[in-house]
C-alpha positions in Angstrom: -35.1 82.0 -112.2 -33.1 82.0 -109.3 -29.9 82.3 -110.9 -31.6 85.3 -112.7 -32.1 87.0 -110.1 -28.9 86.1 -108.5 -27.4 87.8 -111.2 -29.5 91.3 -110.6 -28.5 94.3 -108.8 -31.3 96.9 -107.5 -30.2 100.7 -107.2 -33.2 102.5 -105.0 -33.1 106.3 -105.7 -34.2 107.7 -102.6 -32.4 111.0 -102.6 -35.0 113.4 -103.4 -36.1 116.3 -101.0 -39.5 115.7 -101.3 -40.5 119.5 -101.4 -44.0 119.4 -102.6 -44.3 117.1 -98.7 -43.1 120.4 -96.7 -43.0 120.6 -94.0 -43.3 116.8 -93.6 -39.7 116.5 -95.5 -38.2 119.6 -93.1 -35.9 117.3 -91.3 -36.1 114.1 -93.3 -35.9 112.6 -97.0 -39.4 111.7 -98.5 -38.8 108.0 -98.6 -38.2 108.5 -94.5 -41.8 110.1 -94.4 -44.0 108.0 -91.9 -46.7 106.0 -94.3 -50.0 103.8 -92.5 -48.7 104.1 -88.8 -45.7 101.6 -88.5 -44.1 101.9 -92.1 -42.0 104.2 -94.1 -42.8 105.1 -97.4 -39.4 102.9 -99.1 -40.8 100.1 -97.1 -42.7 99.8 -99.9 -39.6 98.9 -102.3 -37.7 96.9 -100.4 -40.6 94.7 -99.3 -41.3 94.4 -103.5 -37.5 93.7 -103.4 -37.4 90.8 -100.9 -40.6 89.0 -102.0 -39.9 89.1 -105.6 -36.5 87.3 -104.4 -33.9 90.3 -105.1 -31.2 90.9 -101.8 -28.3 92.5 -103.3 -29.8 96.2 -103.0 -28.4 99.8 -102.9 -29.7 102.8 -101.6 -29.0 106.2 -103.1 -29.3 108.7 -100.4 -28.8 112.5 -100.0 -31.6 114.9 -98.9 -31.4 114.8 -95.2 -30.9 111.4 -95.2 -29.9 110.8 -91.3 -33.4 109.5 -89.8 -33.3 107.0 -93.4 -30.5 105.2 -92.9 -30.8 104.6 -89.2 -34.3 102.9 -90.6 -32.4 101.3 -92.6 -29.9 99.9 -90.6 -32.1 98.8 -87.8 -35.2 98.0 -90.1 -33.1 96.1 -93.0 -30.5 94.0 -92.2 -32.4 90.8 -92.4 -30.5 89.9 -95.3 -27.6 87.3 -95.1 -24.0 88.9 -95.9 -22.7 85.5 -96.0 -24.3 84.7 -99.3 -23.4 87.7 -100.6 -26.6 89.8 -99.9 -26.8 93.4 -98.6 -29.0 96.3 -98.4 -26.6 99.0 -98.4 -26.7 102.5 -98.2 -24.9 104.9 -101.1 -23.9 108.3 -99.6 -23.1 110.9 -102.4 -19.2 110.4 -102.6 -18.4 112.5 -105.5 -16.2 109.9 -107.2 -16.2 111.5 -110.5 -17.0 115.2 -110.0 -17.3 118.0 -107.4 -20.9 117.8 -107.9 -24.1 116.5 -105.8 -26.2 114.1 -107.5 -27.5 116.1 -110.8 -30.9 113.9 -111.6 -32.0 110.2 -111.2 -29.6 109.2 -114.1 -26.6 110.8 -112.6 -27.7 109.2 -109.1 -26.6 106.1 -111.2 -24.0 107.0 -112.8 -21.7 108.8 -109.8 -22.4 104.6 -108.1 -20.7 102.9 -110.9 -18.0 102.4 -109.1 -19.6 100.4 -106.3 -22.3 99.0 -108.9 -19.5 97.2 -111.8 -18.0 95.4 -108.4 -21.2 93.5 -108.0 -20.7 92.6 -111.5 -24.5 92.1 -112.6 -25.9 91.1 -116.0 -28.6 93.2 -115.0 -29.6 96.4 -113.1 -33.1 97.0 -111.8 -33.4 100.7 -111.1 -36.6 102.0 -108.2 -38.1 105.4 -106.6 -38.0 105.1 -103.1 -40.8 107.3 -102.9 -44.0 105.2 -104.1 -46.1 103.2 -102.3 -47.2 99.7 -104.4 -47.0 96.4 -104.7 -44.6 94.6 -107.6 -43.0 91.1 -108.1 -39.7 92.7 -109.6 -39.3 89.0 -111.1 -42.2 88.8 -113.3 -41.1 92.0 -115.1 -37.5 90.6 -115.1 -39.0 87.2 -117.2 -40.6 90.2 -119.5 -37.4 91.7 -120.1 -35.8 88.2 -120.9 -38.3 86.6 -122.9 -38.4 89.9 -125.1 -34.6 90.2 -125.7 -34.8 94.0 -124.4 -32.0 96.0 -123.5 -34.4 98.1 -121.5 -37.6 97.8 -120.2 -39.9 100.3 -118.5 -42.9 99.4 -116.3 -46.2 101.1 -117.1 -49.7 101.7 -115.9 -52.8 102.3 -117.5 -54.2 105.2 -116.8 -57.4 107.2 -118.4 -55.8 109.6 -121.6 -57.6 112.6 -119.8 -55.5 112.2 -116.7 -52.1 111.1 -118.2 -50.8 114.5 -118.6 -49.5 114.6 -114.9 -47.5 111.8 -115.9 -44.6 110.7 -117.8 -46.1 108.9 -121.3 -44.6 105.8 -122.7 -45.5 105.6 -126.6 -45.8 101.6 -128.0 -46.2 99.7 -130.8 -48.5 96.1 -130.9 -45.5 94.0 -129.8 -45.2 96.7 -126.4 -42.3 98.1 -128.3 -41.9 101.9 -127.0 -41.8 104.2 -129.6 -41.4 107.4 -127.6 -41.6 108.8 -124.5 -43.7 112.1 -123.0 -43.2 114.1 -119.9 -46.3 115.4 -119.1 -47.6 115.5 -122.2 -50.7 118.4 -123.4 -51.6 115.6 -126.2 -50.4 112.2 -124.4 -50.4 109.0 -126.8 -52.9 106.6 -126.0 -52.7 102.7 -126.2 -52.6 101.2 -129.8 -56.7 99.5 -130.0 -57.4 101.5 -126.6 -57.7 105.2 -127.8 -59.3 106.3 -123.9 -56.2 104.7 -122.0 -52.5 105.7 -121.6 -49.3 104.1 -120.2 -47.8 106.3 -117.3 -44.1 105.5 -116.4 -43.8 104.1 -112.5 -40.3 105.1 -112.6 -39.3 101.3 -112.7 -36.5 99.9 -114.7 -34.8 97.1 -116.1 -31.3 97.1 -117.7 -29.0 95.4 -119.3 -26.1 96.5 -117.4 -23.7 97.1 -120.2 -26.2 99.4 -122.3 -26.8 101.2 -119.2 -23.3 102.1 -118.4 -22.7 103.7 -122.0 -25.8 105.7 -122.4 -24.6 107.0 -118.8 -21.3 107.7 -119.7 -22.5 109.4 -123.2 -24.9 111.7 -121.3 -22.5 112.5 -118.4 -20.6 114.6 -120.7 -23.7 116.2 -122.1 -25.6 119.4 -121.3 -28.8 117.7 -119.8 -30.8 117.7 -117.0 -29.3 113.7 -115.8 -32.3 112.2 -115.5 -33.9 108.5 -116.6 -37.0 109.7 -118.2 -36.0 113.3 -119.8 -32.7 112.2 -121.4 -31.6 108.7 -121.2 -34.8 106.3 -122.6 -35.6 109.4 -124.9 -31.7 108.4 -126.2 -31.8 105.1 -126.2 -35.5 104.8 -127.9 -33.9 107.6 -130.8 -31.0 104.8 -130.8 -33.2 102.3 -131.5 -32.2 100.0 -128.5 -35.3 97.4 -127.6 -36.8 99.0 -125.1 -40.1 97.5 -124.4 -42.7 98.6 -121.8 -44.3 96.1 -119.0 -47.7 96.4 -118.0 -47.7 96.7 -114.1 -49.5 93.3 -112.9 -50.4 94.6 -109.3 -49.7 92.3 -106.1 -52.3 94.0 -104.2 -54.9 91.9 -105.6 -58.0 94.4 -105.3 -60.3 95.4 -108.4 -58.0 98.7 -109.7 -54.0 98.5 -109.5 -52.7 100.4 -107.0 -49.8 102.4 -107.4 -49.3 105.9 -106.1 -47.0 108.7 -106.0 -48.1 110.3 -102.6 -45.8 113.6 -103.8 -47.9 116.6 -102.1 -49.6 116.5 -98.6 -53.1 116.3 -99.9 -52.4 112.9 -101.5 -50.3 112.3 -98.6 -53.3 112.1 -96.5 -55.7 110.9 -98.6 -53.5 107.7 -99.1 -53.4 107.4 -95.3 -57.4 108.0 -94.6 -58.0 105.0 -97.1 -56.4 102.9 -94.6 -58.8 103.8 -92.7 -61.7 102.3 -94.5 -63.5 99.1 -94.3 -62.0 97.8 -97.9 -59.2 99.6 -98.1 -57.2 100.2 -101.7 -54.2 99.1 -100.2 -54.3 96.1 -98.5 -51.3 96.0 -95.6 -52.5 92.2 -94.3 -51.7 89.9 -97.1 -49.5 87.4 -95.5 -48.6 86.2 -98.9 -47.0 89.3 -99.5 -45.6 90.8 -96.2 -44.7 94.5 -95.7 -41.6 94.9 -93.8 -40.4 97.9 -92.0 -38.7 98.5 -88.5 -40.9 97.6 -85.4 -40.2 99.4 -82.4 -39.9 97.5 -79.4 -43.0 99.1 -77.9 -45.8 97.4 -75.9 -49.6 96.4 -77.6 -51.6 99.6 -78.3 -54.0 100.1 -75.4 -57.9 101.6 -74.6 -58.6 103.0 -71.2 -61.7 104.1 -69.4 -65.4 103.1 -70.5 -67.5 105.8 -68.3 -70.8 106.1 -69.1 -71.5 109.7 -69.6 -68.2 110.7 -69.3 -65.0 109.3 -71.3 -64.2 106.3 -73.4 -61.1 105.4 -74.3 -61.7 103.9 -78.1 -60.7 103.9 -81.7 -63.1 103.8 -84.2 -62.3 102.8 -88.4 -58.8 103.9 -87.3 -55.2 102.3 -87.8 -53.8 102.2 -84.1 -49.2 101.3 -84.1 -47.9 99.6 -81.1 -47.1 101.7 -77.9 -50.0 103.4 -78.6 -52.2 104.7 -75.5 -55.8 106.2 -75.9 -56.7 107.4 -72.4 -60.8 108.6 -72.5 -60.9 109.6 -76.2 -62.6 108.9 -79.0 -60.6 108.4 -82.3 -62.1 107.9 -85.5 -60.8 107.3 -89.1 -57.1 108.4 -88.4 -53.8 107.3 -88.2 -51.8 106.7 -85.1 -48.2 105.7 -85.9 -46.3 103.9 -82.9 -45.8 105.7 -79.4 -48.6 108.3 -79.5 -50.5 109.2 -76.1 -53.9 110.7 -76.1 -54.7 112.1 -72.4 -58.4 111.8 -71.9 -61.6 113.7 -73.2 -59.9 114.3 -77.0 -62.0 114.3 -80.2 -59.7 113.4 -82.9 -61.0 112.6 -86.3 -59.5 112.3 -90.0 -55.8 112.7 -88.5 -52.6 110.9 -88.6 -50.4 111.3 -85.3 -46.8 111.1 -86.4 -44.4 109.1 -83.4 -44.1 110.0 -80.2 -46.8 112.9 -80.3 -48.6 114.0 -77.2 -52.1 115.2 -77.2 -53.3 116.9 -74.0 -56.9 116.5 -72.5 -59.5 118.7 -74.3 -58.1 118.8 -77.5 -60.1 118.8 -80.4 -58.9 118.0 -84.0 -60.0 116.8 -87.5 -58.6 116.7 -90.9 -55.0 117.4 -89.6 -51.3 115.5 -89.6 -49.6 116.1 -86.7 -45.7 115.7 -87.1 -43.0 113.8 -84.9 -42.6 114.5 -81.2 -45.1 117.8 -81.4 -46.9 118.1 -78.1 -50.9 119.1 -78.5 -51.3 121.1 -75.4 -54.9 120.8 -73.0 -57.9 122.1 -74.7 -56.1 123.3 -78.1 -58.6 123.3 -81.2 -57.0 121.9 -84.8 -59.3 122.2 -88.1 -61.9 124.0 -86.7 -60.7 127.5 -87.4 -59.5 127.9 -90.8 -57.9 131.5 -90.2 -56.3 130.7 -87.0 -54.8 127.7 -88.4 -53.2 129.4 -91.4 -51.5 131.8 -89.1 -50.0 129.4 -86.9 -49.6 126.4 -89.7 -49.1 125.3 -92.8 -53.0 124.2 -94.4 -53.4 122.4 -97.9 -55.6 123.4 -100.4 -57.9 121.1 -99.3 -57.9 122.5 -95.4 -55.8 119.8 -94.3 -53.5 121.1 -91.5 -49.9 120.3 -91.0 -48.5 120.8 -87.6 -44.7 120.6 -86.7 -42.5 121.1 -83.5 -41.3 125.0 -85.1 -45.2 126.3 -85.5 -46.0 128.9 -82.9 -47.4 127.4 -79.7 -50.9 126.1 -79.1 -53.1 127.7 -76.3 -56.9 127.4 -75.6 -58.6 128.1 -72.8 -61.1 125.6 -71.1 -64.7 126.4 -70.8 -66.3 125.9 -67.4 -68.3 122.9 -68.8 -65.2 121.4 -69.7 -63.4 122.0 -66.2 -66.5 120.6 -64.3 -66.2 117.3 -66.5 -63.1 117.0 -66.1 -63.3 117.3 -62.0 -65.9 114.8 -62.1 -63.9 112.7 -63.7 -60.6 113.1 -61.6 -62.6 111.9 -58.8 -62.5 108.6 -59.8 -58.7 108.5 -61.0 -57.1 108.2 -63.8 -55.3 110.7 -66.7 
C-alpha cells in the first residue's frame, strides 16, 4: 500500500469565503476559522492526510488567505522534503486565464501545472472546510479493488434530511448512477428506501481521466465545479465511478462528519465538545489531531474565596495560556491566550485568541472573536435588542462579537462595587 500511496497526490480546496460564517470569515478564509480551542477547522484534513499515510499535499488558497498559510507554515511543516514530501500552499496564479478560481473544479484545473510535475497515478481531491475523521487509504483500496476511474465518498443520511445535500444515485455493486444537488425527491439506497448517500466532497481520481474531463469543461459554459458539472459528465460518460461508504475514525455510535457552514452549527459543533461524551472525540491517541501549538504556558485557575470568587472551569474546553482569574466558566470554549479578570459569568461561549474579558462581565450563548476586549461589567446574551443593535445574533440568539461592533459599556451596580472592594483588599486581579 505504501507504494500506493506514494504514488497519490492530495489537492485541499480551501479557497472559499466562507460567507454563511460572517462575520467569523471577515478577515480570514473558513478553513482558518478557530475550531475546539487549539485547532483550525483544515486541521481536520491534514491530520486525515498524515495518518492515513498521504505527505505530498497542496493547498488551494484564495479568500483572505493570509492568517491560513502562516498556520500553515508554522503548524505544517512536519513533513520531510528530503523524501519528497510537502504540504504546500497554491496561491491563485492565473496560469491559464485572467480569471480567479471559477468553482472547486476549476480550483483544479488552473493547478495542473504544479500537479502533472508530481506525476501521480492518482489525485485525492478534499474541502478544507469539514471537520471529520477519514483513513484516505481505505477509500484508496476501494477505488483499486473496484477498477474505478472515480470514486466519491458518501454518507448515509435519513431521505427526509438529504435534500440539504448533494445526492449520489447507486446501483447494488455501489456503482453511481447519478448525482443530485439538493434534491426536492433525493434517491434513496437500493434495499434501504429511508436512507440516502450525501456527497462529503471527497474524491478519488485517476489522474488521467481527471485531467480531460477538466480540460473538456474548461472550455464550457458551466459553473466549474466537481459536483454540478464534472461527476454529472463523467457518470453521463459512463466512466466507473463508484461511491465509498464513509467508515468513520472517530469510533463513537453515529459517523461523524459535519459541514459547520453557518454560525449556528458553528457553535453547536463547538458546545458538543463541551459534553461529557462528546460526538467528536479530540483524545484518541491512535488518531492524533495536529494543528499549530502556540508556545504558551499551562492554562491556569486563580482564587478559591469562599463567598466571594473562584477561579474555575466547569464542562469546558480550556487552550494553553489560558488564565481564569475569580470566574466561573461553564460549557464553553476558550481557545489559547484568553484572560478572564475576576467576578465573570461566562456560559455556552467560545473565546476566540487573545480575547480580554474585564471583571463583571456577564455572558452566555455568545462567540467572541479574535483579540476583542470585553470591557468591566458589559452584559452579552441577556438583552436580545441591545445585542442586535450592537452585533450580529443567529437565528438561534447566538451572539457574534468582533473588534468593528460598537463599543461595550455597562455600568456597575453598587452591590457589585462593594464586592469587588472587598475583594481588592486581599489582592489580586
Amino acid at each position: 500500500m505504501s507504494a500506493l500511496l506514494d504514488d497519490s497526490l492530495v489537492i485541499v480546496l480551501a479557497g472559499g469565503a466562507g460567507e454563511r460564517l460572517y462575520p467569523l470569515t471577515k478577515e480570514r478564509a473558513k478553513p482558518a476559522v478557530y475550531f475546539g480551542g487549539p485547532y483550525r477547522i483544515i486541521d481536520f484534513a491534514l491530520s486525515n492526510c498524515i495518518n492515513s499515510g498521504l505527505r505530498r499535499i497542496f493547498i488551494a488558497t484564495q479568500y483572505k488567505s493570509l492568517s491560513l498559510n502562516r498556520h500553515i507554515r508554522m503548524g505544517w511543516n512536519i513533513v520531510s522534503e528530503e523524501l519528497g514530501e510537502f504540504v504546500e500552499i497554491l496561491p491563485p496564479q492565473k496560469r491559464v486565464s485572467e480569471h480567479w478560481y471559477q468553482g472547486t473544479a476549476d480550483a483544479v484545473y488552473q493547478n495542473l501545472y504544479s500537479i502533472m510535475r508530481e506525476s501521480p497515478r492518482h489525485l485525492i481531491v478534499l474541502s478544507g472546510d469539514h471537520v471529520y475523521k477519514m483513513d484516505y487509504s481505505r477509500m484508496l483500496r476501494f477505488h483499486l479493488d473496484h477498477e474505478a476511474a472515480v470514486t466519491l465518498a458518501t454518507i448515509e443520511v435519513p431521505l427526509a434530511d438529504a435534500h440539504r445535500f448533494g445526492v449520489i444515485a447507486v446501483d447494488e455493486t455501489e456503482r453511481v448512477t447519478g448525482f443530485q444537488e439538493k434534491p426536492a425527491a433525493p434517491s434513496p439506497v437500493p434495499g434501504a428506501p429511508d436512507v440516502a448517500l450525501a456527497s462529503m466532497g471527497v474524491y478519488i481520481f485517476d489522474t488521467d481521466v481527471l485531467v480531460g474531463a477538466l480540460e473538456a469543461d474548461a472550455n464550457q459554459p458551466t459553473t466549474h465545479d466537481f459536483g454540478k458539472d464534472i461527476i454529472p459528465t463523467l457518470i453521463h460518460q459512463a466512466a466507473a465511478v463508484y461511491a465509498y461508504r464513509f467508515y468513520d475514525e472517530n469510533k463513537k455510535s453515529s459517523k461523524y462528519w459535519r459541514d459547520i457552514g453557518t454560525l449556528d452549527a458553528y457553535f453547536e459543533a463547538n458546545m458538543d465538545l463541551c459534553h461529557v461524551n462528546p460526538e467528536f472525540n479530540l483524545y484518541d491517541p491512535e488518531w492524533p489531531l495536529r494543528t499549530y501549538q502556540p508556545q504558551a504556558p499551562p492554562a491556569k485557575f486563580v482564587f478559591a474565596e469562599a463567598g466571594a470568587r473562584c477561579g474555575q472551569a466547569l464542562d469546558s474546553v480550556i487552550s494553553p495560556g489560558c488564565i481564569v482569574s475569580g470566574s466561573s466558566i461553564y460549557g464553553s470554549v476558550l481557545c489559547p491566550n484568553v484572560r478572564v479578570h475576576s467576578f465573570c459569568h461566562i456560559e455556552q461561549s467560545i473565546l476566540m485568541p487573545g480575547v480580554r474579558v474585564g471583571r463583571h462581565a456577564r455572558m452566555r450563548r455568545a462567540i467572541i472573536d479574535r483579540d476583542v476586549l470585553i470591557p468591566r461589567g458589559a452584559l452579552i446574551g441577556y438583552d436580545e435588542a441591545e445585542d442586535r443593535r450592537r452585533h450580529t445574533v443567529t437565528d438561534s440568539g447566538v451572539v457574534v462579537v468582533t473588534t468593528d461592533d460598537e463599543p461595550l459599556i455597562a455600568a456597575l451596580s453598587d452591590e457589585a462595587l462593594r464586592f469587588e472592594a472587598e475583594a481588592d483588599r486581599r489582592g489580586g486581579s
